[in-house]
C-alpha positions, 0 to 999 in steps of 0.5 A: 121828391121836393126837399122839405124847407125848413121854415121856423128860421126862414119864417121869423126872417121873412116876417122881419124883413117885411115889417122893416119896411112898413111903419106900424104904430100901437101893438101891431101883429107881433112875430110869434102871432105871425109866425104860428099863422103864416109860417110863410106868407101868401103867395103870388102866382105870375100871372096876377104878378103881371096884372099888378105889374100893369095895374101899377103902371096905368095909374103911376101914369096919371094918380089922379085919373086912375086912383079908383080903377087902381084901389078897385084892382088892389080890393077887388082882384088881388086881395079877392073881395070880389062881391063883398067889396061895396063902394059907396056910389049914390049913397049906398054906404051912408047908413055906415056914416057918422056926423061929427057934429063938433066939427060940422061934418059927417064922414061916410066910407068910400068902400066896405067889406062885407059879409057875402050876400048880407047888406051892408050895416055895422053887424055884417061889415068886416072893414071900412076903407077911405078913399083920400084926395090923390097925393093925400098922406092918410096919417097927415092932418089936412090943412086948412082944416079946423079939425085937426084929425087925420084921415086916419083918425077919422077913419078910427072915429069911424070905426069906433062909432060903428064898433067895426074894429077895422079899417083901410084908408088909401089915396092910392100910394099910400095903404094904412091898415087901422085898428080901432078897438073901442076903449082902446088905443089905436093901431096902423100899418102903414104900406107904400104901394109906390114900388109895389111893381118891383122884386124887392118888394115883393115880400110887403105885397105878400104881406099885404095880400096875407092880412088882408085877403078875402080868406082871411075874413071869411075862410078861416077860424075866429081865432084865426081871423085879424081881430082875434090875431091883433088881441093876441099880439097886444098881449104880446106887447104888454108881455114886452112892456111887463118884461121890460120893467123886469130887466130896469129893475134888475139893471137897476140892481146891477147898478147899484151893487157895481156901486157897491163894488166901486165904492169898496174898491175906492176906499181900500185904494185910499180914495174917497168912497161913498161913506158919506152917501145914503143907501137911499141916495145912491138908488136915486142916482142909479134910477137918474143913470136908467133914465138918462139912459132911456131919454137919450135912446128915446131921443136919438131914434127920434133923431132929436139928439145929433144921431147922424153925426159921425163924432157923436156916434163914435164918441157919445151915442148910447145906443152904439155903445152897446153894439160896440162893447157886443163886438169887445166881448166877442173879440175877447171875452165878457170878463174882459171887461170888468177891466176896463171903465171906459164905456162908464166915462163915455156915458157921463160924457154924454150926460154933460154934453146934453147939460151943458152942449157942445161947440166942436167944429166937428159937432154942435149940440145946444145944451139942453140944461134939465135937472135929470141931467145935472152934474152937480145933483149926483156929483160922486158918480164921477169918482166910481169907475163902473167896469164895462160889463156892468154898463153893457148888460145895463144897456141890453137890458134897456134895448133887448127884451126876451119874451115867451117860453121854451121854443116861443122864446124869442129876443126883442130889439126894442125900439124907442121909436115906438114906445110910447111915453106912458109905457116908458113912464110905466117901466119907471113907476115900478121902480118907486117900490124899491130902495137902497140898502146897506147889508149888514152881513152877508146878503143872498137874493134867492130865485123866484118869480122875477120880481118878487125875489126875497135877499136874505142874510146868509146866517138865516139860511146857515140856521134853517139847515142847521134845524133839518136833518136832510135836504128835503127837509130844509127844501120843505122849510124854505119852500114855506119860509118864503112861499110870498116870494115865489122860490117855488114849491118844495120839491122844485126847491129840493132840486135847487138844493141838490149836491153839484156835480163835479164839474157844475161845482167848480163852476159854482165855486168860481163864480163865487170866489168873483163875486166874493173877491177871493174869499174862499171861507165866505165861498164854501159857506155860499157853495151849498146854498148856490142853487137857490142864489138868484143871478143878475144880468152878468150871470153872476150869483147875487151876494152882497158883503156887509158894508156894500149896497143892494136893493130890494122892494120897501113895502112902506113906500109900495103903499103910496100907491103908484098906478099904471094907466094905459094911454088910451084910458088916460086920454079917455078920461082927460078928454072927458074932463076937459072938453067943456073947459075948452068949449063954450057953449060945450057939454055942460050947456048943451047935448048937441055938439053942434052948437059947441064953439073952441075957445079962444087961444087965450082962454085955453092957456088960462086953464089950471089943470093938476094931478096931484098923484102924478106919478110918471105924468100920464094924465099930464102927458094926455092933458098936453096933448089934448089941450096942445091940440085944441090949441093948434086948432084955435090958432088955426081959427084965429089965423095966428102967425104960429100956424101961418103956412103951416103944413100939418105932419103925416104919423103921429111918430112925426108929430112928436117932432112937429114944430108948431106941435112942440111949441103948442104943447111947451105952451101947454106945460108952461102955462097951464099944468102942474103936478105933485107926488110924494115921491121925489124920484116920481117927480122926476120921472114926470119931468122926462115924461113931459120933456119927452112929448115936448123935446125941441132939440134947438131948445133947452128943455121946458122949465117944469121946476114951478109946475111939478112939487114933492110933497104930499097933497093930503097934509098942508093948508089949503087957505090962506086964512088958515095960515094967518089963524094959525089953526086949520079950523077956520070956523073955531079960530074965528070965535075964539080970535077975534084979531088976527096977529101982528104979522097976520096982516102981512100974508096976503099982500106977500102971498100975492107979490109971490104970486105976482113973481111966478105969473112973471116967470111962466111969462119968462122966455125959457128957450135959452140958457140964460132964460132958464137961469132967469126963470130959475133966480125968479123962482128962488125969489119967490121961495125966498120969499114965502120960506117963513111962511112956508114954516109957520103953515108947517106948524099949523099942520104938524100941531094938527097931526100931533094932536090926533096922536092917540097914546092907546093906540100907537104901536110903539110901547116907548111912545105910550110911555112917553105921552103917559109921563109927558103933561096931558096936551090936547090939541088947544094946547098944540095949537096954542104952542103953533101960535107962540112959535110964530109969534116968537119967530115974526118978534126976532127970535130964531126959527131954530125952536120951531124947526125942531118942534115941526119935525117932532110933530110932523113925525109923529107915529110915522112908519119906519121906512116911510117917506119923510112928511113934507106937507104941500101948502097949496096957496104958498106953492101955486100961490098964482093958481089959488088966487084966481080961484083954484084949479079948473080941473084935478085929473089923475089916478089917485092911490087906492089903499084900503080903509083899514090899511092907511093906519099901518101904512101911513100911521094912525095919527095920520088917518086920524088927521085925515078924518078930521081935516078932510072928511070933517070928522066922518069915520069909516072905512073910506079908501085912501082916494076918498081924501084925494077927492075931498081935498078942495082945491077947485071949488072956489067961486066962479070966474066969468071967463072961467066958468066950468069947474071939476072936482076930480076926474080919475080912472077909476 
């Protein structure tokens, strides 16, 4: 009898060993899907080994000459497609072309697989092949050409026209397996057929005949056929992206209380601590720690940071790091660690290494400057000493994710190489939810649903059992207390709550007396409600003592309304915005892309192009690519030096690190994007997005400090005439002023040198160090220079916004009191009082006044736990922008908040302001996003040499 193989371990290897060993992009058969169909892969019996064998020699003897006999044994032979293989000889697939009529061109298959006995149309055929020039990477853009697509993104425009989802381009070596979803992003596996005749690849050759078989179209189930498997794996890789945003958030939380933990042991040794530091600041700080984190992991599997270096892996490389704390811990223990700070200092180092460069005659890195990497933005990060296991589980929770339950659980190593800048941005925006705190006593976080967990103070909890006589009682109320925060149902509760057992008690107990630092009175309080303590990456219960920090979500701040978009929505939509300001005639003039004629090089980085809901930059990010692409291709119709012997990259993973790629898209950024978002740390995340797709490690990172703001894009004037009326109904303030005032006089030609200074930056050379410092002095200047402006458009808006304050409908009693017993002040009168201010200002007097009025005002009815309102005066901030007229485009995916929400989540002043600033007084139930597309930031008169103009593009 034949000993049964046992093939669930043998089976998970296999499959690794294969994928180790082609290069798959986009969400690709992930291994559970591959497992649970091929517990183990097809076989290959001798005799076909040896025709392969045969095969494969006759055309490595002549590529050329023998490409079409060697891709008609692959199909037809060893991958048995027999009859429903068809070749397009004499025309007999043209019916599956396409005319991409932009490009003047059509693109016809070279071959189909199709239904057994059917003719081939788009309903009967299963895949389509492309036969590519001899020596021809399908996955390298073709030089020489205008059109920049691959044979590889033909291939998916091909597919996606017909609505074939799947495709095969070879030139003969090279095998690409491509999967193009209509809506959807594009996937490919590439296959290197060179050593196909040898052993050791065999398992790649099983693989391929596994996948891509005639079986495998037509003798098996739907949901065992590769459009239904791929479906499968690509909610694998969402579950992926969704898991890893759980584990930054809790790494992030780990952060932050070590924080906490150093800060206490700090100031009971008598050293400085963090009692000067806001709970809100330190969470910025741990967020910056994660994605210095996740840029420098990003960069060294890209190879764009010193990765081969032997120094620089020993001494600085993250993602040694955490291989080389796995082998501490292994060699010790995992408590072994806590002593020691030395992985914290190494991280650190790093950081300034990447800032400031290094000059060692061992190793040499230019420094890439950056604010995410400043020292000086979070300079007490240098005195805590974080232990090391606190900085491993941070790092495996960034490189290691488990996905699945029960047995189908299963330990990802993710790789950076493969993520996409949208999914890492993704991760991140989960993270603006959430702030610091300080416990104002001792504080539990309970289990729960992963994300939704509730801390509580552990005196509440004392009190609700101290109300149930029993534990199921107390079971019951905490299920229904907390039931918004998923503890789980009473019962599940009730065996959380359940006494220990000797054993598990001691445990417990030890547990808590760490976390506690010894405090057995504190632990014995913990020790019954231990069951229902959540833990955090360590395996340690999560308390925080008063005084120390923690993090939990802040409602307030999730309603500004941050939005995840796919990357191929985004470009989608970006594509469709853009198009016709990049082609003239285009498809604003005519229907037929025929006649659509690429602007010049110039033109295109002219183009204004914004997001002001930027998030993490995923609009920007697509805006980059696309338009560093049209401009590569007018470069290439032009016959520039940039492109001059230039030989396009293969995979698009390449074209990440693509010169003239790099340098097309820096000029992108620099020149013609710009980008806001209320939330400061989201203004961040979109510098490392950009930075990511732009990244030339010989080069500083691009200078975005002129293109991205803080602030918030509904409150602020969007004329200057507004400004030099000091009122923001122009209309109103032209009848009932007929001169403007002294100072007046003076904005536009200061509006206009501003302007001048920062259309002198973006021509500024920023690939050096002391370009950036430059660009930076320029940009201070200009800043300098309209501060006082800057100020008086803040009382224009704070006197607006204060005016639409409503005494019977404010929440606050005291307010309604106050404005009862205050002198009765419409908004003439606030207006008024906007005027004399700015008027006392520009006569000498000090701005002292008139800073605190504009943050009374400004403050008027905002929520408890909002943002602080900075408004974002458009024509003093991108003064270069509006003086040409406005932008030419406004993308983005705005927040949606419904109607009757925005007044508990942003004030009711603020709607108010909102009602009768934007919509002019129309009232109703209108979402959040009406006003993001009403706000007129590009509906200027015409330029001749800018001729198409968009209001808003937005994914929904």
């Amino acid at each position: 009898m034949t000993p049964r193989r046992p093939h669930a371990p043998e089976s998970a290897q296999q499959h690794r060993d294969w994928l180790s060993l082609i290069e798959a992009t986009g969400p690709f058969l992930s291994l559970p899907v591959l497992r649970a169909t091929w517990p183990n892969l097809d076989a290959i019996d001798k005799p076909t080994r040896e025709k392969l064998r045969l095969a494969h020699t006759t055309w490595q003897g002549d590529p050329a000459a023998g490409q079409r006999a060697w891709a008609d044994f692959i199909l037809g032979e060893l991958l048995g497609w027999g009859d429903a293989l068809h070749w397009n000889d004499l025309g007999r697939l043209d019916a599956l072309g396409v005319d991409v009529t932009e490009h003047e061109t059509r693109l016809n298959p070279s071959f189909a697989l199709v239904e057994p006995g059917e003719d081939p149309k788009p309903a009967t055929t299963r895949m389509l092949g492309l036969i590519c020039e001899p020596g021809t990477q399908p996955t390298a853009r073709i030089g020489g050409e205008a059109w920049a697509a691959t044979p590889v993104d033909r291939m998916a425009q091909l597919c996606r026209h017909h609505e074939i989802q799947l495709g095969l381009v070879t030139d003969g070596r090279w095998w690409v397996f491509v999967s193009a979803p209509r809506g959807k992003v594009t996937t490919t596996a590439v296959f290197d057929a060179v050593a196909w005749s040898e052993a050791a690849e065999r398992g790649v050759v099983r693989a391929f005949l596994s996948l891509l078989n005639r079986r495998r179209f037509f003798g098996v189930p739907d949901d065992e056929k590769l459009v239904a498997l791929l479906r499968q794996s690509e909610d694998s890789q969402e579950d992926i992206t969704e898991r890893l945003g759980v584990q930054v958030r809790q790494a992030v939380e780990m952060l932050v209380a070590a924080f906490g933990r150093a800060d206490t042991a700090a100031r009971e040794r008598g050293e400085q601590g963090l009692e000067r530091v806001d709970a809100g600041e330190v969470y910025r700080a741990a967020v910056t720690v994660m994605m210095r984190v996740v840029f420098v992991l990003f960069a060294e599997e890209r190879k764009l940071l010193a990765s081969d270096n032997d120094l620089y892996a020993s001494a600085y490389s993250a993602g040694r790091l955490r291989a080389d704390l796995q082998d501490q811990a292994l060699q010790g223990s995992e408590t072994e660690l806590e002593i020691s700070s030395a992985a914290w200092y190494r991280l650190l180092a790093l950081f300034e290494a990447i800032y400031n460069g290094v000059d060692h005659p061992r190793l040499r890195m230019h420094a890439l400057d950056g604010s995410l990497f400043d020292p000086d933005q979070f300079p007490w990060l240098q005195i805590l000493k974080i232990d090391d296991r606190t900085v491993l589980h941070m790092l495996k929770a960034l490189q290691e994710v488990e996905i699945g339950t029960g047995k189908t659980r299963e330990k990802r190593t993710l790789s950076f190489r493969e993520l996409d800048v949208e999914q890492i941005g993704y991760v991140y925006e989960g993270l603006l939810s959430y702030d610091g705190f300080r416990a104002e006593d001792v504080t539990v976080s309970l289990i729960g649903k992963e994300g939704f967990e509730k801390e509580v103070a552990l005196r509440d909890l004392e009190s609700l059992a101290a109300e149930c006589p029993d534990v199921p009682s107390l079971a019951k109320t905490i299920s229904e207390q907390f039931k918004d925060y998923k503890v789980g149902s009473a019962k599940a509760v009730e065996r959380s709550l359940a006494p220990l057992a000797q054993g598990a008690k001691e445990e417990a107990r030890r547990k808590l007396l760490s976390v506690t630092r010894g405090d057995n009175s504190l632990t014995e309080r913990l020790l019954p409600f231990f069951g229902i303590i959540r833990q955090d990456l360590r395996e340690q219960p999560v308390v925080i003592v008063p005084g120390e920090l923690f993090v939990t979500d802040s409602p307030l701040r999730k309603n500004t309304g941050t939005h995840y978009t796919p990357r191929f929505l985004a470009e989608q939509i970006v594509e469709g915005a853009l198009e016709s300001l990049v082609y003239h005639p285009g498809p604003l003039q005519t229907a037929g892309k025929e006649e659509w004629e690429l602007k010049s090089s110039r033109q295109i980085l002219a183009l204004k192009v914004a997001d002001i809901a930027m998030g993490s930059a995923a609009f920007l990010v697509a805006a980059a690519r696309y338009l560093g692409d049209r401009l590569i291709e007018a470069w290439t119709r032009e016959g520039d030096s940039a492109v001059r012997d230039y030989t396009p990259s293969g995979t698009e993973r390449e074209a990440e690190a693509d010169q003239v790629v790099i340098k097309a898209r820096r000029a992108i950024i620099e020149h013609c994007l710009y980008g806001v978002d209320i939330n400061p740390m989201a203004v961040e995340m979109a510098k490392l997005s950009l930075w990511l797709v732009s990244m030339d490690p010989q080069r500083p990172f691009t200078f975005l400090d002129d293109r991205l703001a803080a602030g918030d894009s509904l409150l602020g004037i969007t004329s200057t005439e507004q400004l030099e009326r000091m009122d923001l109904d122009v209309a109103r303030a032209r009848r009932e002023q007929a001169d403007l005032f002294g100072w007046a006089a003076e904005v536009p030609a200061l509006v206009a040198e501003v302007a001048g200074i920062r259309e002198r930056l973006s021509q500024m050379d920023g690939s050096t160090l002391s370009g950036l410092q430059t660009k930076r002095a320029a940009l201070r200047e200009a800043e300098e220079k309209s501060d006082r402006l800057r100020l008086f458009a803040d009382l224009v808006v704070g006197a607006a916004l204060a005016g639409c304050r409503k005494a019977t409908g404010s929440r606050s009693a005291q307010l309604r009191e106050q404005l009862a017993d205050e002198e009765a002040r419409d908004q003439e009168n606030l207006v008024l009082e906007a005027k004399r201010l700015a008027e006392q200002i520009a006569s000498g007097a000090t701005e002292e006044k008139a800073q605190t009025r504009r943050n009374q005002w400004l403050a008027t009815d905002l929520p408890s736990g909002s943002f602080p309102r900075e408004p974002l005066h458009w024509p003093l901030v991108f003064p270069e922008v509006f003086a040409q007229g406005g932008f030419d485009a406004v993308i983005g995916n705005p927040p949606f908040l419904g109607g009757k929400k925005i007044s508990g989540a942003t004030g009711s002043a603020y709607r108010e302001y909102l009602v009768i600033t934007i919509a002019n007084g129309m009232k109703g139930n209108a979402d959040l996003i009406a006003y993001f597309s009403l706000r007129p930031l590009c509906t200027q008169p015409r330029r001749p040499d800018r001729p198409d103009r968009h209001q808003h593009a937005g994914s929904r």
